[in-house]
C-alpha atoms as one frame of an Amber mdcrd trajectory, in Angstrom:
protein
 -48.477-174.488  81.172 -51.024-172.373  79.396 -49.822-169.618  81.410 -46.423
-170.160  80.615 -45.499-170.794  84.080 -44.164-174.509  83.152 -41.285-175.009
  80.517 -42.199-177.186  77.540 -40.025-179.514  78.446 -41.418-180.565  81.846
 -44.762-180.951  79.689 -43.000-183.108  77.651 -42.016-185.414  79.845 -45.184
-185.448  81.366 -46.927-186.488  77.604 -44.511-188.725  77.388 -45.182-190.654
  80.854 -48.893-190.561  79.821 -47.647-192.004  76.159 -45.869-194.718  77.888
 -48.076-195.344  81.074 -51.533-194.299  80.052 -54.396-192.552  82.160 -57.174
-193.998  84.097 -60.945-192.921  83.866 -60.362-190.538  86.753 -56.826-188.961
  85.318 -58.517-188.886  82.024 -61.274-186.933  83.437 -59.538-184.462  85.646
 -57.325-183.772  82.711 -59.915-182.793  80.123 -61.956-180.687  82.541 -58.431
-178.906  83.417 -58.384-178.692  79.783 -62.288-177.392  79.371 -61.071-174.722
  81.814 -58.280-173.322  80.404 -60.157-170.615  78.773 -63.511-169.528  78.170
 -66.681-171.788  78.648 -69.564-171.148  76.515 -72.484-170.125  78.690 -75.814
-170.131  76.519 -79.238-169.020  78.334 -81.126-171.997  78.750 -84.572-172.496
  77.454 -86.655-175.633  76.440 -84.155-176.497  73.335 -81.707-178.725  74.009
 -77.996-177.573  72.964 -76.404-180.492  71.081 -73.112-181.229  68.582 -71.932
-183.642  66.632 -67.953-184.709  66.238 -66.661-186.792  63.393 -62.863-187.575
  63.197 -63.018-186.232  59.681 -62.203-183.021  59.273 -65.053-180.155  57.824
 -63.958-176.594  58.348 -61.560-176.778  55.662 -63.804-178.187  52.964 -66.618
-174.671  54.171 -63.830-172.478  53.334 -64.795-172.873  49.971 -67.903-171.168
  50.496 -67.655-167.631  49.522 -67.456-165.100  52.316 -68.277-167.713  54.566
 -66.510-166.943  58.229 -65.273-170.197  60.330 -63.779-168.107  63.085 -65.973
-166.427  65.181 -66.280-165.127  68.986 -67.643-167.109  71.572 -70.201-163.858
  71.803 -71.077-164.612  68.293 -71.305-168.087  68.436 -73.557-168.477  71.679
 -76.007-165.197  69.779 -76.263-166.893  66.546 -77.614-170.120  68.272 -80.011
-168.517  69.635 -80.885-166.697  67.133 -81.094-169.232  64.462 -80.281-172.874
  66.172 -77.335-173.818  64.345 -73.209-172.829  63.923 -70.034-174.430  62.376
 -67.169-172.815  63.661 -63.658-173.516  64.461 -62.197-173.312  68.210 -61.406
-169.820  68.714 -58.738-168.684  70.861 -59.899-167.567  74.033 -61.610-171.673
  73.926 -59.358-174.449  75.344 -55.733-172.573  74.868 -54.185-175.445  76.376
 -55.245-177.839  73.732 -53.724-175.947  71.220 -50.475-175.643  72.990 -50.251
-179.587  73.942 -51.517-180.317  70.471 -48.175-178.565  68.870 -46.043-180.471
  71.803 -47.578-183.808  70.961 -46.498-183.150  67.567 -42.748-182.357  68.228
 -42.527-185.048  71.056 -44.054-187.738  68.926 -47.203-188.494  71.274 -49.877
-187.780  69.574 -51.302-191.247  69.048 -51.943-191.647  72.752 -55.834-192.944
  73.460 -56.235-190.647  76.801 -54.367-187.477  75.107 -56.582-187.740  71.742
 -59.487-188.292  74.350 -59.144-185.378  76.443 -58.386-183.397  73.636 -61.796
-183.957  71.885 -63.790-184.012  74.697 -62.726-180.540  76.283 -63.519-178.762
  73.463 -66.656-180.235  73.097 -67.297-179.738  76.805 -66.207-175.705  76.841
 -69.633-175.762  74.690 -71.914-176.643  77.609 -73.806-179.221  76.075 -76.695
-181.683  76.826 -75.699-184.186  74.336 -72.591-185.328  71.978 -72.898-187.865
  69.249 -69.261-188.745  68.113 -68.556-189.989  64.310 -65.592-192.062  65.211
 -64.585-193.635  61.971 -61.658-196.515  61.235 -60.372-198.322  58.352 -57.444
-197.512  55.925 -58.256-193.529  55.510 -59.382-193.284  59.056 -57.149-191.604
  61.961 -58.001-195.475  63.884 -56.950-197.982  61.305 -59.020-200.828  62.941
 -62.506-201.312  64.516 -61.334-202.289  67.568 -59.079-199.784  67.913 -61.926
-197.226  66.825 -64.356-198.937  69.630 -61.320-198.603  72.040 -61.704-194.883
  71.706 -64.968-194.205  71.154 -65.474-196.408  74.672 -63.310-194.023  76.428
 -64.923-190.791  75.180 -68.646-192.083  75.805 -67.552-193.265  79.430 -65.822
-189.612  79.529 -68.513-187.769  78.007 -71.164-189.396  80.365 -68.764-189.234
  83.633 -68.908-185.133  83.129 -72.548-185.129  82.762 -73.546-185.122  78.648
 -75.640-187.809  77.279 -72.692-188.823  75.136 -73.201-191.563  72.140 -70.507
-192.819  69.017 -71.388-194.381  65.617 -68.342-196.076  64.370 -68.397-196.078
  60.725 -66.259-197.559  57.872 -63.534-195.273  55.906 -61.933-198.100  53.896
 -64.285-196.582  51.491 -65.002-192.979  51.004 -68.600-191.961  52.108 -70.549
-190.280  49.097 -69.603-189.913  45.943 -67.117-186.737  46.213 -64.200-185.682
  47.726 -62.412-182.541  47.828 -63.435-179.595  49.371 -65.678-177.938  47.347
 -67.103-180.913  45.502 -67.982-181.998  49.048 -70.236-178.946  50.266 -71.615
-179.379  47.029 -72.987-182.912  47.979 -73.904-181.394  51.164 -76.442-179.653
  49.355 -77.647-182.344  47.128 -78.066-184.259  50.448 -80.057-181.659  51.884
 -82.260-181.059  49.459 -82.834-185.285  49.407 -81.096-185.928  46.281 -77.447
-187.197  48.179 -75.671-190.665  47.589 -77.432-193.159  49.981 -74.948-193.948
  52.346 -74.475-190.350  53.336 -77.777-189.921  53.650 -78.233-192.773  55.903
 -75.021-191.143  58.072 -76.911-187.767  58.043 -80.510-189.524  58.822 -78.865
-191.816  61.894 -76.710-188.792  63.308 -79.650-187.040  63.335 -82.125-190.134
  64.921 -79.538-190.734  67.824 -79.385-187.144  68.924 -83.528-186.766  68.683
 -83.233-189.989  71.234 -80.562-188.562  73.365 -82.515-185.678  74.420 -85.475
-187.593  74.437 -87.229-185.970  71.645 -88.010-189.216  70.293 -88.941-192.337
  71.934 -87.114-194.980  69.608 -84.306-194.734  66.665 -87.227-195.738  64.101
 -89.660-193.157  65.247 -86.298-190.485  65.622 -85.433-191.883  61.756 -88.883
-190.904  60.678 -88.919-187.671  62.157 -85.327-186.821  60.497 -86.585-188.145
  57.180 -89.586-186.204  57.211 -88.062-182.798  58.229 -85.233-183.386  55.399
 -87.933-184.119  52.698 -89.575-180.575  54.368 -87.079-178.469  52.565 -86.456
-176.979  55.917 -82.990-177.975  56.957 -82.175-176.745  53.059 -83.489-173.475
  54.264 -82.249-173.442  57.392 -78.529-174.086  55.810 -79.073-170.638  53.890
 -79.968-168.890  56.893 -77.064-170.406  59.069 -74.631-169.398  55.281 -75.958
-165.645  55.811 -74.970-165.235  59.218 -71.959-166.353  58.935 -70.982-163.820
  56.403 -71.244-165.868  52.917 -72.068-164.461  50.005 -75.606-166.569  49.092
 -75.808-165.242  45.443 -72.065-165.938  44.664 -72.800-169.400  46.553 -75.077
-170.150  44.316 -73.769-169.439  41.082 -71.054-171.561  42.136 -73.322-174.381
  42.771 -75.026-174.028  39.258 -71.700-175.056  37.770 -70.867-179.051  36.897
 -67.191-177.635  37.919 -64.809-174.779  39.182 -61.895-176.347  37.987 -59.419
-176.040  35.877 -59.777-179.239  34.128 -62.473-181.801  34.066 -61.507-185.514
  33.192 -63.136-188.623  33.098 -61.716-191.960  34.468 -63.343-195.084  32.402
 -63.199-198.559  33.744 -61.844-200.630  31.104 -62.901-203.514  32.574 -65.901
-205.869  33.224 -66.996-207.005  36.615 -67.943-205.427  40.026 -65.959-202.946
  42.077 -65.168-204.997  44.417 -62.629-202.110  46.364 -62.563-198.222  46.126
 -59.358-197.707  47.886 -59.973-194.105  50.295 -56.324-193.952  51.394 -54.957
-193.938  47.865 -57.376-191.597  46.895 -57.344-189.086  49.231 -53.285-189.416
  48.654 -54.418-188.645  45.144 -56.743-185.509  46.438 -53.906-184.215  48.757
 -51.261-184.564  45.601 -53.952-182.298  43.465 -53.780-180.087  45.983 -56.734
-180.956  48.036 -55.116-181.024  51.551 -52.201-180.164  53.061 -48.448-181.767
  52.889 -47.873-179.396  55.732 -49.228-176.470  57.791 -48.188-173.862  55.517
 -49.164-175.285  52.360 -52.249-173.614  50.921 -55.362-175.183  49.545 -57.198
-175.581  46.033 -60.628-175.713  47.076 -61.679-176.594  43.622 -60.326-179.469
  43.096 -60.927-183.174  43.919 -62.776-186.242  42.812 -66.548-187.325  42.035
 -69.079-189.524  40.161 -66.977-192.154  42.634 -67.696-195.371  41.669 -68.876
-197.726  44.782 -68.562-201.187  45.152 -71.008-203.771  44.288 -71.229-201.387
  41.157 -71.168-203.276  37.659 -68.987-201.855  35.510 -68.212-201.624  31.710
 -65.161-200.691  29.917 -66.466-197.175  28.946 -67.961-197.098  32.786 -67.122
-194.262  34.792 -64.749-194.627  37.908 -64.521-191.016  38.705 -64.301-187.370
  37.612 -61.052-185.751  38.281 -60.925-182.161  38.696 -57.637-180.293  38.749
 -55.625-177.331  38.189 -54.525-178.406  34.514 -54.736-181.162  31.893 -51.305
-182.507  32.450 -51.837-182.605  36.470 -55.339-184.508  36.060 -53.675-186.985
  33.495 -51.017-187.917  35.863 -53.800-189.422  38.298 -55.570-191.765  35.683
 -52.969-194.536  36.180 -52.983-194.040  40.350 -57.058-193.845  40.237 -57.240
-197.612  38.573 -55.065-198.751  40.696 -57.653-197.423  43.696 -60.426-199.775
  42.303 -60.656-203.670  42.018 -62.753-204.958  40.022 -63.770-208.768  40.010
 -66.260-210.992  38.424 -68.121-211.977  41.936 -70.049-209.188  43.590 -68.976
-208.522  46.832 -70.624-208.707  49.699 -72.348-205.648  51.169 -70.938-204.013
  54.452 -72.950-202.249  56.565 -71.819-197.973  56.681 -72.598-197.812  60.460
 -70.516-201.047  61.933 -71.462-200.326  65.462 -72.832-198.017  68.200 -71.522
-197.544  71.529 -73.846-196.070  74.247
């Protein structure tokens, strides 16, 4: 098929038996590594460092576009020389890695089978396995702005790409985590590397801290350089409070082309927008809901994601100061910042933003970011 040897439409029907029938472990498996193989296999020289990723079903490469200079899509030569040259990359799948998924991707689309558990499965997991790695700790996250609506759902598939993961030989671990609620206190794409920063340099929201603290505590255990989560916790803590992954973020900008000064500058200002407008409460009581489906409906409409393919993105604008729940509020308290293209475009959202919130008199109850973990 990758070849071109096999008409779309006999790969059609076969996504559509696997929509209808399913896969089992050892279909699941011989697909993905047929998958993994359809192109080019990172091959890195191995040394006492253990080669490691992380995968969340969010997306990120969009949101480091807004980086100046900064390059996504690099070679497989490039990738494999810049980790060992400086231990870290963020890259997008380049062509000559997993062709196939690309091409069944755009055939789920048009054959309406993309919501199949073994295609989404195979289709994260061989392009995580063309990397060659030792371990894989998957963000899989559910709730009403997640791809997985439910938790059980979202266990259903992280159970499938652990089992996968392990059965092709990487120490393979998933946190499912809560997006009926947006993590942090920003979204949009810009606003969000932006918080990246904050976080590394200790001053993020809490709960995205704790994300980026326990992503980095399960991997330390995976590859056994640390004997428990609390002592791996520890460790993380104490390197971020270093300054060193701050450093080692400017190092990993530079080599991937960005322009550090520009980068910079841009951080230093409260906004690159257009338009800078504050949403007040006017109410008393606790948020008791921050609705992330209707507000990243509200960041795609301000031009924060796409509508479709070809649509092109405003990096600078988007939401923060998010209020969270359990959060007291005040009339004059602040809900959110919105940042858009233009006055009128930024007033339009104040009426849809309330609506995101409840507020009540009882504070609710608190719910853990991290609901689960599946080994």
């Amino acid at each position: 098929f990758t070849a071109g040897r096999i008409p779309d439409y006999q790969m059609a029907a076969m996504l559509m038996a696997i929509y209808f029938r399913g896969l089992d472990t050892a279909e699941t498996t011989a697909l993905t590594l047929a998958m993994r193989d359809s192109g080019r296999v990172l091959q890195f020289p191995r040394d006492s460092r253990p080669l490691v990723d992380k995968h969340s079903t969010g997306g990120t490469l969009d949101k480091l576009d807004s980086i100046p200079g900064f390059q996504t899509l690099l070679s497989p030569g490039k990738i494999i020389a810049q980790v060992q040259r400086i231990g870290c990359v963020i890259c997008g799948q380049t062509d000559t890695m997993v062709p196939a998924d690309q091409k069944l991707y755009a055939l789920r689309d048009a054959s309406g089978t993309v919501p199949s558990m073994p295609l989404i499965t195979a289709s994260i997991l061989s392009k995580k396995l063309a990397e060659n790695l030792d371990a894989l700790l998957l963000d899989v996250k559910f709730g009403c702005a997640a791809f997985m609506p439910t938790r059980a759902a979202a266990r259903q598939l992280a159970k499938r790409m652990v089992a996968l993961g392990r059965e092709c030989g990487v120490n393979t671990r998933a946190l499912l985590t809560g997006m009926d609620t947006p993590v942090g206190r920003s979204a949009g794409n810009w606003l969000e590397v932006k918080e990246a920063v904050a976080c590394l340099e200790s001053a993020g929201p809490a709960d995205l801290l704790e994300l980026v603290i326990d992503s980095a505590a399960h991997l330390l255990v995976q590859t056994g350089a640390s004997p428990s989560l609390p002592a791996a916790r520890q460790r993380a803590k104490d390197c971020l409070n270093s300054g060193a992954p701050r450093r080692k973020w400017n190092e990993m900008l530079a080599a991937q082309g960005a322009d550090l000064k520009a980068f910079h500058r841009k951080l230093s200002l409260d906004s690159t927008a257009t338009t800078v407008l504050e949403v007040r409460s006017g109410k008393t009581g606790y948020i008791s809901k921050c609705n992330a489906r209707l507000l990243g409906e509200i960041l795609r409409d301000l031009g924060a994601g796409r509508l479709t393919k070809e649509a092109s993105i405003h990096v600078e604008v988007g939401l923060d100061c998010i209020a969270k729940p359990g959060e007291w509020m005040k009339p004059s308290s602040t809900l959110c910042r919105i940042h858009a293209t233009d006055a009128a475009q930024a007033k339009a959202m104040v009426r849809r933003i309330k609506a995101a919130f409840k507020i009540t008199p009882q504070k609710p109850s608190p719910t853990p970011l991290i609901a689960e973990i599946v080994r």
